[in-house]
C-alpha positions in Angstrom: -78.1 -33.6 -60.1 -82.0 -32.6 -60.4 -80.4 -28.8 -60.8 -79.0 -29.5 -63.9 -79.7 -28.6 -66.7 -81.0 -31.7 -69.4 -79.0 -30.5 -72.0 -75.9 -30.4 -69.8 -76.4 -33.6 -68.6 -76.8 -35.1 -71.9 -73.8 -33.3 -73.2 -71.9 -35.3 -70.1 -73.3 -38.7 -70.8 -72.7 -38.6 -74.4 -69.0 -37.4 -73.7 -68.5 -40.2 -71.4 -70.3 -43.1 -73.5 -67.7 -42.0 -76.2 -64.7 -41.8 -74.0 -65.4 -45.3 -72.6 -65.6 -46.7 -76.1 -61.7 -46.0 -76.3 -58.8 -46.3 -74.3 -58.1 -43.7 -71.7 -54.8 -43.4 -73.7 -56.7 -42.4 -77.1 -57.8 -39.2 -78.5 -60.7 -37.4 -77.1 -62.5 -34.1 -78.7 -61.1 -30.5 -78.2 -63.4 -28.9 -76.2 -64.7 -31.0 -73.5 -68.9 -31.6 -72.4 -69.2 -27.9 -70.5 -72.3 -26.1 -72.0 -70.4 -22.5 -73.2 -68.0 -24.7 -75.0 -70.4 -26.6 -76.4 -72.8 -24.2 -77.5 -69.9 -21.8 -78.6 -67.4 -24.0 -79.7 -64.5 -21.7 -78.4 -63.1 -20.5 -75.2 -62.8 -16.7 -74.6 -60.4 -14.5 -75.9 -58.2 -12.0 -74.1 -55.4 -11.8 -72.0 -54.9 -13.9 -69.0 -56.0 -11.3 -66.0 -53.9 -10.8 -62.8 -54.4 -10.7 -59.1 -53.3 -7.4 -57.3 -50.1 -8.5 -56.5 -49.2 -9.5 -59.9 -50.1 -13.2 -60.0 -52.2 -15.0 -62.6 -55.7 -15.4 -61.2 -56.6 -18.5 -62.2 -60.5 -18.2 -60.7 -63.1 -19.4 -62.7 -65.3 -22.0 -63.5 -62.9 -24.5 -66.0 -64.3 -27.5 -68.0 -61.7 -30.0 -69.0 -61.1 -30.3 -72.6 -58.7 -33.6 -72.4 -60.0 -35.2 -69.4 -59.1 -38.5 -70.7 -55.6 -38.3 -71.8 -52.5 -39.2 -69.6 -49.8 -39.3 -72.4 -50.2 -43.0 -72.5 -49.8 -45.4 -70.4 -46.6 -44.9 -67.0 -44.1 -47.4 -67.2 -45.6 -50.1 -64.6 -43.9 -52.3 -62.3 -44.6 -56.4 -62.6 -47.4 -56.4 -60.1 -49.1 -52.8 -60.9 -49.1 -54.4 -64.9 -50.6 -57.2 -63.7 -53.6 -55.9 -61.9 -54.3 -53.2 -64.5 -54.2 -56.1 -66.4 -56.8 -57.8 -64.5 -59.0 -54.7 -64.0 -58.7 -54.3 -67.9 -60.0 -57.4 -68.2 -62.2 -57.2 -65.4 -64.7 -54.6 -67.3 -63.6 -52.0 -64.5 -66.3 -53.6 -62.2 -64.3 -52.7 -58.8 -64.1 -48.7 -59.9 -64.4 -46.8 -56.9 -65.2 -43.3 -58.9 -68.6 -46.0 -60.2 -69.4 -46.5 -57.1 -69.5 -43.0 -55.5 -66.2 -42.8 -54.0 -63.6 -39.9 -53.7 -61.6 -39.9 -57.0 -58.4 -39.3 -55.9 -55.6 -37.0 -57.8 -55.0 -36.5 -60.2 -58.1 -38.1 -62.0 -61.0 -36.1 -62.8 -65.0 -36.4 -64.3 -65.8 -34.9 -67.3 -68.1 -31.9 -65.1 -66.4 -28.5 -64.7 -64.7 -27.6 -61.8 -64.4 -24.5 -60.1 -60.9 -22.3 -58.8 -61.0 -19.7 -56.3 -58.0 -17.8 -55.3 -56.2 -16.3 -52.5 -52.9 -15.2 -51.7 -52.6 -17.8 -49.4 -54.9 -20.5 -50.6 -56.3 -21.7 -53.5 -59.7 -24.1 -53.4 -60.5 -26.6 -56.1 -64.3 -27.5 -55.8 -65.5 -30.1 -58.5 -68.9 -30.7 -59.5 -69.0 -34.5 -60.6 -68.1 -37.5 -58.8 -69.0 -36.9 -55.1 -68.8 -32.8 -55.3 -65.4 -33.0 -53.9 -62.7 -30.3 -53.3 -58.7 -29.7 -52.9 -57.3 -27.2 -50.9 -53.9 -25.8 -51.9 -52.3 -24.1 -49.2 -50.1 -21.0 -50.0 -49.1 -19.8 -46.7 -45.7 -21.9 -46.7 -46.5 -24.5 -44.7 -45.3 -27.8 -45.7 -46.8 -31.3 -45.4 -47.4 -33.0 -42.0 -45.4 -34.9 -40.1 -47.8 -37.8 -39.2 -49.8 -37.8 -42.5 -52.7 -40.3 -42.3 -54.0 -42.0 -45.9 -56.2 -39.6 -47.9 -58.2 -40.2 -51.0 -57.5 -36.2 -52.1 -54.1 -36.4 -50.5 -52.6 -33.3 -48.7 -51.4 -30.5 -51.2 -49.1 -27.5 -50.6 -48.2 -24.9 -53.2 -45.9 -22.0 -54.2 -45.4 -19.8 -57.2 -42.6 -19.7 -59.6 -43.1 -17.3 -61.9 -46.8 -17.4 -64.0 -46.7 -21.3 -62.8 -48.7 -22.1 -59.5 -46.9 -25.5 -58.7 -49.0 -27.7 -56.4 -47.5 -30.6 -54.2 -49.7 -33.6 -53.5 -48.3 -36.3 -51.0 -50.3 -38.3 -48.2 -52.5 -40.2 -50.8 -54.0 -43.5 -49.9 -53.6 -46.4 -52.8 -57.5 -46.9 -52.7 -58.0 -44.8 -56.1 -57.3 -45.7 -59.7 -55.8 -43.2 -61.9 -58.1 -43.8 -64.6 -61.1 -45.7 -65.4 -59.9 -49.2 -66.9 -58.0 -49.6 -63.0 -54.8 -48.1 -63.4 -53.1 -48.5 -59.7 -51.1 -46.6 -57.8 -49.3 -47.0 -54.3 -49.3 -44.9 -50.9 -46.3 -43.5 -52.1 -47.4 -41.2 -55.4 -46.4 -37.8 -55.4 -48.4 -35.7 -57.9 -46.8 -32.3 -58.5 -49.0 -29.9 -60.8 -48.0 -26.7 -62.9 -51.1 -24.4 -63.3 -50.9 -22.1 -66.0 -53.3 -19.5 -67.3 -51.6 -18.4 -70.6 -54.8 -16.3 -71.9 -58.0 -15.7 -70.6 -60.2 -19.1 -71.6 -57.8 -21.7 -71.1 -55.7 -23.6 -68.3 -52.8 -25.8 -68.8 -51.7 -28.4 -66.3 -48.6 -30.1 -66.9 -49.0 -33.5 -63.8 -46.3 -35.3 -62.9 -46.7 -38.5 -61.6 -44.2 -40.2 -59.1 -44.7 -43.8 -57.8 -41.5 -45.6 -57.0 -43.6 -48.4 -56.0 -45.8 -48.7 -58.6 -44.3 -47.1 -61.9 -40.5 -48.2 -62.9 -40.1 -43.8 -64.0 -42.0 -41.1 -63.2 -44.6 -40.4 -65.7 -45.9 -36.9 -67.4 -49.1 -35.4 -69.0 -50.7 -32.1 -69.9 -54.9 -31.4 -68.9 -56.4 -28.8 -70.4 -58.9 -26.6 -69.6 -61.8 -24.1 -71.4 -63.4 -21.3 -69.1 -66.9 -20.9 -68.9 -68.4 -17.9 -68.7 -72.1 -18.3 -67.8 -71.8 -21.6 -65.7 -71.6 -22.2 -62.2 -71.0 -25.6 -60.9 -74.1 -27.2 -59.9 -74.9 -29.6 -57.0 -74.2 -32.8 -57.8 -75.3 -36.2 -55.9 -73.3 -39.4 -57.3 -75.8 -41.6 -55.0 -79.3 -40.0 -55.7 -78.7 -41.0 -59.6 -75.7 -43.3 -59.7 -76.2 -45.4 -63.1 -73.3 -46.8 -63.4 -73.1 -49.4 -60.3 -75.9 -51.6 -62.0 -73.8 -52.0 -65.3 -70.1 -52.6 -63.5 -71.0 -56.3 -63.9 -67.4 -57.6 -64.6 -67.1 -60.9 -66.4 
């Protein structure tokens, strides 16, 4: 965190203080807290580029532009309504993201993240939270067998077409979806369409599947804005976690 930059890191806090004064199914601004976004107000023109064997590369460092949005709220069953419910009510005080845990997928923090491309594997490396990272394998292998729990799940991918479509299966039900503590089971599947359609921005179409928890699965569209003079920076949740001290309940 101390290799930040102030501004950035005021950009970030006064995103967040204004996404937590809504619900996580509200509006939220149309270019997220990266600092080329901010200072320019617009992503970069051009055409989406390709990889030498014809693919969209969809390297580069991204900053999510609708980091809050989920298309409203999945259609819950009795007891996943009831203890969003009680987190809702609960002031989000049990939030594992608050308290320097692994996010999970598909949620996200407002900092940029970072894609680096293969033909065979794709590497997501985020910046906030606990300077985590996904690994999308390409090589056609397909989920293990004896899966064990994990907060970032296991993901495999393929192509079809412009879309890179990522599998996500093997998560453990310790991570909220969001920040007001909505649950999920073992069982989610996340399946993700990554698409490049120009050169500055990134659409993600997530589909959510929990037949224990949700009574449907449930869809939503991220965005994302390149930046062109950022890197992601090194980011420690512990060294200057403020948010632990105010998750108070009530």
């Amino acid at each position: 965190m101390k290799t930040q930059s102030i501004s950035f890191v005021l950009a970030v806090v006064l995103g967040c203080l204004a996404a937590h004064a809504q619900d996580q199914t509200g509006k939220f601004g149309p270019v997220g807290p990266g600092p080329a976004t901010q200072r320019k107000g617009t992503a970069p023109q051009g055409p989406a580029p390709k990889t030498p064997d014809g693919k969209p590369d969809l390297s580069g460092v991204w900053t999510p532009t609708n980091f809050m949005l989920m298309g409203g709220q999945p259609s819950l069953q009795p007891w996943a309504d009831a203890l969003y419910k009680e987190r809702r009510a609960n002031l989000s005080k049990d939030d594992p993201e608050g308290h320097c845990l692994p996010t999970g997928v598909p949620r996200i923090s407002p900092f940029p993240m970072k894609l680096v491309q293969t033909p065979t594997l794709v590497l997501m490396l985020d910046e906030g939270n606990m300077h985590s990272f996904r690994q999308f394998f390409l090589d056609g292998r397909g989920h293990p067998k004896d899966l064990d729990p994990l907060w970032m799940g296991d993901s495999v991918a393929k192509w079809d077409g412009d879309a890179l479509v990522v599998d996500t299966v093997g998560l453990n039900d310790k991570t909220w979806l969001n920040g007001q503590g909505l649950p999920h089971s073992d069982q989610l599947h996340v399946t993700e369409r990554y698409q490049r359609p120009d050169l500055g921005h990134l659409s993600v179409d997530i589909t959510l599947d929990d037949p224990k928890a949700f009574t449907k699965p449930h869809t939503f569209n991220r965005t994302y804005a390149l930046l062109t003079d950022w890197e992601i920076h090194e980011y420690v949740c512990n060294e200057f976690n403020i948010d632990a001290e105010h998750l108070v309940g009530k």
